[in-house]
PLY file of the C-alpha trace (Angstrom):
ply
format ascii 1.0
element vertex 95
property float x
property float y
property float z
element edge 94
property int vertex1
property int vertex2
end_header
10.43 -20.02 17.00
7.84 -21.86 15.49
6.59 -22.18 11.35
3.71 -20.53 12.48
5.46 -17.40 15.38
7.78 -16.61 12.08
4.91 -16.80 9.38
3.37 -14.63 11.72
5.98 -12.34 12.22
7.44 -11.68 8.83
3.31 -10.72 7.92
2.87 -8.56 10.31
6.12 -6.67 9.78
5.35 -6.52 5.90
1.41 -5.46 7.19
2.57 -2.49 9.43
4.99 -1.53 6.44
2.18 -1.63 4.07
-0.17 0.28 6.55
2.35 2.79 6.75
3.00 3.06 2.99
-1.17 3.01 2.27
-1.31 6.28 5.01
1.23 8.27 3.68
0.42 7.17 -0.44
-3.31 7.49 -0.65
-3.54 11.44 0.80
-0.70 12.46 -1.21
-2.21 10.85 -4.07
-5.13 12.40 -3.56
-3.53 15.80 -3.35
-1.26 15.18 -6.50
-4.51 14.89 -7.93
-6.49 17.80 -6.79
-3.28 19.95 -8.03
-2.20 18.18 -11.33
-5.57 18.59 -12.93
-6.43 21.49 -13.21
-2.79 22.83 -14.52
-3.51 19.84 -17.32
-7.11 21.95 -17.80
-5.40 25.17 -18.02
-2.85 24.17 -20.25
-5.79 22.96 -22.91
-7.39 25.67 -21.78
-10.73 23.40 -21.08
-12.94 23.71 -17.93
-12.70 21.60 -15.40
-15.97 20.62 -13.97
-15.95 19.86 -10.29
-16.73 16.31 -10.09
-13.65 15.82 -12.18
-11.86 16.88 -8.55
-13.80 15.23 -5.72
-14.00 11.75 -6.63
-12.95 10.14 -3.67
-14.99 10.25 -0.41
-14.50 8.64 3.03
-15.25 5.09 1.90
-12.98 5.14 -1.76
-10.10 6.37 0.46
-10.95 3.95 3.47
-10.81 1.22 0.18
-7.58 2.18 -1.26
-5.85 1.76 2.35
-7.07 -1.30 2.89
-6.62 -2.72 -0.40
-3.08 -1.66 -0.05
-2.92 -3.72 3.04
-4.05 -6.71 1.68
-1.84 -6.35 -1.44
1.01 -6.06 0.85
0.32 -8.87 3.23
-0.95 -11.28 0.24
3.10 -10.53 -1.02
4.52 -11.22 1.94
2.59 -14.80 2.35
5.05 -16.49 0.24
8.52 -15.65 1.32
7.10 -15.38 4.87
6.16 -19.44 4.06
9.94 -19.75 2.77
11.26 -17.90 5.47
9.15 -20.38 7.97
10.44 -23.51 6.42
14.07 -22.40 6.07
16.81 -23.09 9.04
17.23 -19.98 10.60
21.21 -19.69 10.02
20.11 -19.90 5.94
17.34 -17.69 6.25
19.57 -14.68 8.26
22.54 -15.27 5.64
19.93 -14.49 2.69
19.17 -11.37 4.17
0 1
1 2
2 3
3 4
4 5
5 6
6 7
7 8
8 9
9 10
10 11
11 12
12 13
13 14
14 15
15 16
16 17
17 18
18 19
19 20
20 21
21 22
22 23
23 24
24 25
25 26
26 27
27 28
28 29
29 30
30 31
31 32
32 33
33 34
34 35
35 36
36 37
37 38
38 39
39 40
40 41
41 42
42 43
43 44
44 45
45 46
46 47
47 48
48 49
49 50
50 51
51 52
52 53
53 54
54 55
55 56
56 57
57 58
58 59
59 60
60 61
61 62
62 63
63 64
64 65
65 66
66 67
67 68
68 69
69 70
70 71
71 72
72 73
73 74
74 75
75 76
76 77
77 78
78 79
79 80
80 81
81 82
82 83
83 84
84 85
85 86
86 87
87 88
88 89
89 90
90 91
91 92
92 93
93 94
């Protein structure tokens, strides 16, 4: 395998794990939201406009996936580098 086929392929691994991660975290974010809120407004017994609830539309969400994507594969860039240069007996043993 090539510096490049392993860069490659310890990126993509970390991307689809990060993908993953961004589908599941962002909706049940978004939920842990829409239900934490208003017990926090009823306990301070305050009103809770609705704008306070629907801040995130198609695009925010869309955002948050992807910047969760990049976070991930921007993290995996350097030990994907190390993993590249090292011989692949020391890079398995680290493991």
């Amino acid at each position: 395998m090539t510096q490049r086929q392993a860069i490659a392929m310890v990126v993509c691994w970390i991307a689809a794990t990060g993908l993953v991660a961004g589908v599941l975290a962002v909706p049940a974010g978004i939920t842990l939201h829409r239900h934490v809120l208003p017990v926090m407004a009823a306990a301070a017994d305050t009103g809770l406009p609705p704008s306070f609830l629907n801040v995130y539309g198609g695009w925010e969400v869309t955002g948050l996936a992807l910047a969760g994507l990049v976070i991930a594969v921007a993290g995996a860039l350097l030990p994907a580098t190390w993993a590249a240069a090292t011989p692949a007996a020391s890079a398995l043993r680290t493991e």
